[in-house]
Each structure stands twice: as C-alpha cells, then as structure tokens.
C-alpha positions in Angstrom: -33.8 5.1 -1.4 -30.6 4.7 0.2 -31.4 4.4 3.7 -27.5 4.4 5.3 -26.5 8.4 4.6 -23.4 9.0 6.5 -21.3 7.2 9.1 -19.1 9.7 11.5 -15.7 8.7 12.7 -13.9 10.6 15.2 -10.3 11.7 14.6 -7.7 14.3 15.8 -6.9 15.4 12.4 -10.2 15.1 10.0 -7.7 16.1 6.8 -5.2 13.4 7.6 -8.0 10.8 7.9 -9.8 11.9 4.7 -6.0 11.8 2.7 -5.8 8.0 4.1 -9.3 6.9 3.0 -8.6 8.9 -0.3 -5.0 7.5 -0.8 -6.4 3.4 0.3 -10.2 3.5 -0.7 -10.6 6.1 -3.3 -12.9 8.7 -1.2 -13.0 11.8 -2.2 -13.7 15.2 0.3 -16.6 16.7 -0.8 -17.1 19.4 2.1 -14.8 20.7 5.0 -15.7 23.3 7.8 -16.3 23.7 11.3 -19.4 22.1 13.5 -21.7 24.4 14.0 -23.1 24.9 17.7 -26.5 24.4 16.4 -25.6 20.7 14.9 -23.3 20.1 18.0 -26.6 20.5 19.9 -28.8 18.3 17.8 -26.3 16.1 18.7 -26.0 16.4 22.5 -22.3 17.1 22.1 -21.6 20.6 23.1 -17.9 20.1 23.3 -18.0 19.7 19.3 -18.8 23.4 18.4 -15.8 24.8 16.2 -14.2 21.3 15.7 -12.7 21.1 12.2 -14.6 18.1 9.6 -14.3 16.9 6.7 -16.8 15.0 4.4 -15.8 12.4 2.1 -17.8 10.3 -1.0 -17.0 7.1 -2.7 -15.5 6.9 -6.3 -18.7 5.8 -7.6 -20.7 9.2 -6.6 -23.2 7.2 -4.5 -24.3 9.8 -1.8 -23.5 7.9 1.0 -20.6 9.5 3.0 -17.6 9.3 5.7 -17.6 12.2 8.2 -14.5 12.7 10.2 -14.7 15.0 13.5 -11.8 16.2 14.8 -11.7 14.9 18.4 -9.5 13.8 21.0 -8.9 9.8 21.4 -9.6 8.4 24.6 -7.0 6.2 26.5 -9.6 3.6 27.4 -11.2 3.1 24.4 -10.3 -0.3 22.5 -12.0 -1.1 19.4 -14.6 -4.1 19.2 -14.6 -4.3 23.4 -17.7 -2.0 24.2 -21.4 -0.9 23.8 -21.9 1.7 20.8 -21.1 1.3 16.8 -18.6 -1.0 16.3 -17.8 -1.1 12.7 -18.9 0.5 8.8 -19.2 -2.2 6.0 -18.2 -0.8 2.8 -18.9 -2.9 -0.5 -16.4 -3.7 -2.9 -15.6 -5.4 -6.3 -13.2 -7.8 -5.3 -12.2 -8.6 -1.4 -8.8 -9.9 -2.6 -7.9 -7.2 -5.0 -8.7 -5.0 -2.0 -6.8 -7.2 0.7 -3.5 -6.5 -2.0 -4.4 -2.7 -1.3 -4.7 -2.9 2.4 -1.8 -5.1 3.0 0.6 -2.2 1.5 -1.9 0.5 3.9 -1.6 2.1 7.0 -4.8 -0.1 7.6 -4.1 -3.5 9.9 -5.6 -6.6 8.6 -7.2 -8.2 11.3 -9.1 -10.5 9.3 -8.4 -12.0 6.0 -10.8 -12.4 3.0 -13.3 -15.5 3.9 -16.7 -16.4 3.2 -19.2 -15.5 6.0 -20.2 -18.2 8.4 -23.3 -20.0 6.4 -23.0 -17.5 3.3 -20.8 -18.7 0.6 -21.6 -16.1 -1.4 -21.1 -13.4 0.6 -16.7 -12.8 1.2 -15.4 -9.9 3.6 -12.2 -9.1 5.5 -11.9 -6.4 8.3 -9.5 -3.8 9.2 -8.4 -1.3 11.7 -7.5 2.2 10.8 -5.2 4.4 13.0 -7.9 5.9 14.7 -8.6 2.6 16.2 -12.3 2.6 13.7 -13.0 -1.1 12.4 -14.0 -0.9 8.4 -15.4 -4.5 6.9 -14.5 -4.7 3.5 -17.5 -7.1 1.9 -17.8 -8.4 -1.6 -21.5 -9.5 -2.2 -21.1 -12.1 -5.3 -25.1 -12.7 -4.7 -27.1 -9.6 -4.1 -30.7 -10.9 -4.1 -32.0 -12.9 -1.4 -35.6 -13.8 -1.2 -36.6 -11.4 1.7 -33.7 -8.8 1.5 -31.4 -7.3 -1.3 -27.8 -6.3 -0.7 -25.3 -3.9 -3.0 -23.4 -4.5 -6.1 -20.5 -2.1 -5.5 -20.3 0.1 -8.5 -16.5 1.0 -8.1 -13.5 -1.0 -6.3 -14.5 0.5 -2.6 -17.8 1.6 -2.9 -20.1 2.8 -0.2 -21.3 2.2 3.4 -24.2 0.0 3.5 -24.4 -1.2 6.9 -23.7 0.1 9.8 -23.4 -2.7 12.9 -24.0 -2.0 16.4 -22.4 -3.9 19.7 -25.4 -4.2 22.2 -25.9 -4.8 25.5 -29.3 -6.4 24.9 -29.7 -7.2 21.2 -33.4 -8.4 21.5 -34.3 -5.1 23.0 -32.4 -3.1 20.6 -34.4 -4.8 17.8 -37.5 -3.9 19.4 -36.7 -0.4 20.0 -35.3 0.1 16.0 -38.8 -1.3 15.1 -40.6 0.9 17.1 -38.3 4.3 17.1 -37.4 4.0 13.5 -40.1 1.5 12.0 -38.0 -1.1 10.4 -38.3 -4.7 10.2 -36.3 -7.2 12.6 -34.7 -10.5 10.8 -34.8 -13.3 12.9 -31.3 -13.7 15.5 -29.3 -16.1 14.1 -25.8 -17.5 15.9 -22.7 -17.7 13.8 -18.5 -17.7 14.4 -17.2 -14.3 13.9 -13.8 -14.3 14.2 -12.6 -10.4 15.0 -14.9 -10.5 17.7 -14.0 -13.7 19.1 -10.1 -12.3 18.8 -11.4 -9.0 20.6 -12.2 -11.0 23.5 -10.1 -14.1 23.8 -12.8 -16.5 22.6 -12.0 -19.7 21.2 -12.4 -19.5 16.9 -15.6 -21.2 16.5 -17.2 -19.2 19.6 -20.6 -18.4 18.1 -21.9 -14.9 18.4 -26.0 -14.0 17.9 -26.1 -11.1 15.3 -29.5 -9.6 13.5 -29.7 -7.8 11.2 -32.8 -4.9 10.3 -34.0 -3.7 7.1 -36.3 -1.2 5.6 -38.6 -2.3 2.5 -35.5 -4.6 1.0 -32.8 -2.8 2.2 -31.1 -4.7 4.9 -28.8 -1.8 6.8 -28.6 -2.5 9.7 -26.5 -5.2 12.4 -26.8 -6.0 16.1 -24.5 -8.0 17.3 -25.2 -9.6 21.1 -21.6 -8.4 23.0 -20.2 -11.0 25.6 -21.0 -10.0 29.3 -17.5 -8.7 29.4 -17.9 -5.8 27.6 -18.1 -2.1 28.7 -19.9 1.0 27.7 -18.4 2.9 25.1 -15.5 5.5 27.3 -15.8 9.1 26.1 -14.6 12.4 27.0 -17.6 14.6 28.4 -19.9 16.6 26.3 -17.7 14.6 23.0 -18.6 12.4 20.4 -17.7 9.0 21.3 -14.3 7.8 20.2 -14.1 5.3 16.9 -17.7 4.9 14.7 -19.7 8.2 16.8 -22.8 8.6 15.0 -25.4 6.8 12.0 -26.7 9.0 10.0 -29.7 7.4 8.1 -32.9 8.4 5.8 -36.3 8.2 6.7 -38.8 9.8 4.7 -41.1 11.5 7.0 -39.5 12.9 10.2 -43.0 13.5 11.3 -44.1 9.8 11.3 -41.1 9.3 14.2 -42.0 9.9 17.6 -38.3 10.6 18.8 -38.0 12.0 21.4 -35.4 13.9 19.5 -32.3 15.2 21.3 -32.9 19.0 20.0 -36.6 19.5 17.2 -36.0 18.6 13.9 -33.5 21.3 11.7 -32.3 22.1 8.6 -28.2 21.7 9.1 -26.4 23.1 5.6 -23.9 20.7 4.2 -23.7 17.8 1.6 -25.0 14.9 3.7 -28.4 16.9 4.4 -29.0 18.2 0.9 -31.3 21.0 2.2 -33.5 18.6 4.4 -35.0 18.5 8.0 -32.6 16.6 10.5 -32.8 15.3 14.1 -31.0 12.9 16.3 -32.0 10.6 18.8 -29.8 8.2 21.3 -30.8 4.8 20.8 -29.6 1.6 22.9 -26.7 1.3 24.5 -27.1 5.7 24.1 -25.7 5.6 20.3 -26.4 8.1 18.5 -28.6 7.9 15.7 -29.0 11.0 13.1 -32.2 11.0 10.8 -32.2 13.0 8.0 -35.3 13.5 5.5 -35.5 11.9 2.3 -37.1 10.2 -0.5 
C-alpha cells in the first residue's frame, strides 16, 4: 500500500498550475471539476464550494496525485516561515538531470542538488513554484534501510512520497500521529537544512530537529521543529490554507481511527477516492489531514 494519496496545493488558476507541472515534471490531469459543498464540508472549508480543481498523476501511473484548488493567495503568506505543510517530496531518477529541467522552469532553485546532511546516499534539491508551494526533488540511490524502505522512482519525476510538516511542537505532533493515525515515530534527530535556515536567516550549519513517521516500512511522513520565530499558517476565512493545504493519505480501516472527524466518514466521487469512504481531521498546528480507505 501506498500510504501518501494526494497532496493539495492551492492556486488561482488550477489549469495553469497543472500545464506547469505537466510542461516541468511530466504530470498529467486526470480529473477536472468543481468542489462539491459536501467535500468542502468534510473539509471545514465552506468558502471552497464551486472552486474550479484539477487532478494530476505522475508519468509512471503510480496513483498518488497533485490537487490544485483554485483559491485566492494571501498577502502574508511566505513559504517555509509558518505552522502547516511546508513542502511535497517527489522522487526522481536523477536530481541533476532534473536540476537541468528546473533551471530552464518557471520553478526557482532555492537549493541545489546535495546529499542530505548524514545520508550520502540520499541527493535532493528544492524549489519554489509561482504559487509560492515548496517541491523537494529527491533521488534515493539506496532505498532499503534496515527499519524503513524509501522509493525507486519509476519515471524521471515520479510521485509524492512524503509529505513534511512545520510544527510548533514536533514531539507532540509525533505523539498525536501515533495516536490519531497509528503510525510509528522515528527517533528526532538534528541535522543542517539549508532552505530552512535561508527562510529564516540562520547561519548554514544551524541544525534543525526533524522526524520522520512511517507505517509498516513506509516512511511518509516529516516534522520538522520550526524556530520560535515562526507564525501560524495566514489564511483567508472559511479557505484552504495558502501553499501545501491538505494530506491526503490511506489508512485501511476508517473505523479503527477515533477522529474526531471534521464531518462522518463519505464517499466523495473522483480519482483520488476510487469509490472509498473518506474523512478529514485537523491535526497539529490545525493542518488538515484527509484519510481515505484503502488496502
């Protein structure tokens, strides 16, 4: 099972963002409509009834999808500064072949291929789209790891695998994924990440705490501690949250979760629910946090 279904971006023009991600990382639109005021409520986002979307999938058919929801920016938002999903981290092939790609984009580099602090094996680079999102771009030369596995991409930009979330209080974001969503907290570890240090002025080899959570093998999850000078995510009211809104993972038995959900369980139509039950809760920092039903 692929537990990462869809990650949601929010955008003032859903068809031009798909057309960029399908021009620059080989996405394809799989579904396009208008957001039902039954979904909008599962959501708690009653200003997104009747706001155009369109659904995108990777070139290699992996059912793991980009969302974008047509919604106005917000003046105060800047990326990688507050509480909420920060950034999507899409595998690929080959970081620098990519990096070629992105340096002709719309996309801003704001940081070049290198190897993760402490994992050789693992290379990404990071960059901004015009909708302010942040996309990590990671090639994952060694996918097995003795408690964990991570993806071999199966085309040049392949698909989401983790989403990472900017927290207020990282060890009690753990503990609340472990108990609202049952999955398995890896132990905090401190390391220099360099787009957030840049975000916030901090010298280069600043060390940030990160974790990361998994279910079974499948590590899909980040939390990333955010310096004390961060800020809750700005948004317009009754909206989706500017830049990454929503998660949308799998969970195979709604039942088994105690919620509380924001609206009962449903059964939305469209290609990332594939006919099965969905609900949404608001997790730490109030993200949102779609589970839909799945083996």
């Amino acid at each position: 099972m692929l537990p990462v279904r869809a990650a949601t971006l929010v955008t003032p023009a859903p068809e031009a963002a798909a057309a960029l991600y399908g021009r620059w990382m080989d996405y394809s639109v799989v579904e396009q409509g208008e957001i039902s005021p039954e979904l909008a409520a599962s959501w708690g986002a009653p200003g997104a009834v009747g706001r155009r979307f369109t659904v995108c999938q990777p070139a290699s058919g992996q059912p793991v999808y980009l969302r974008f929801v047509q919604g106005e920016a917000h003046p105060d938002y800047l990326p990688l500064r507050s509480y909420g999903w920060a950034a999507i981290e899409i595998c690929v092939q080959d970081v620098e072949a990519v990096n070629t790609r992105m340096q002709a984009s719309p996309f801003e580099i704001i940081g070049p291929p290198a190897p993760l602090d402490g994992m050789p094996n693992i290379v990404a680079m990071q960059v901004r789209g015009p909708d302010r999102e942040i996309v990590f771009l990671t090639h994952i030369m060694s996918p097995n790891f003795p408690e964990f596995d991570l993806p071999t991409a199966q085309s040049p930009i392949d698909r989401i695998f983790i989403l990472v979330l900017a927290c207020s209080d990282m060890e009690g974001a753990k503990t609340w994924f472990e108990g609202a969503l049952k999955l398995r907290a890896g132990s905090t570890i401190e390391l220099a990440y360099n787009v957030l240090s840049d975000a916030f002025g901090f010298a280069p080899d600043y060390k940030h705490a990160i974790a990361t959570l998994s279910q079974g093998r499948n590590v899909f999850l980040e939390v990333d501690q955010y310096p004390a000078e961060a800020v809750p995510r700005p948004q317009h009211p009754g909206e989706l949250p500017p830049g990454v809104a929503m998660a949308t993972f799998v969970h195979p038995n709604l039942d088994e979760l105690e919620g509380p959900w924001i609206v009962p369980p449903h059964t939305p139509p469209g290609a990332i629910y594939g006919g099965a039950r969905a609900a949404t809760l608001r997790g730490p920092d109030g993200v949102l946090i779609e589970v839909v039903e799945g083996a």
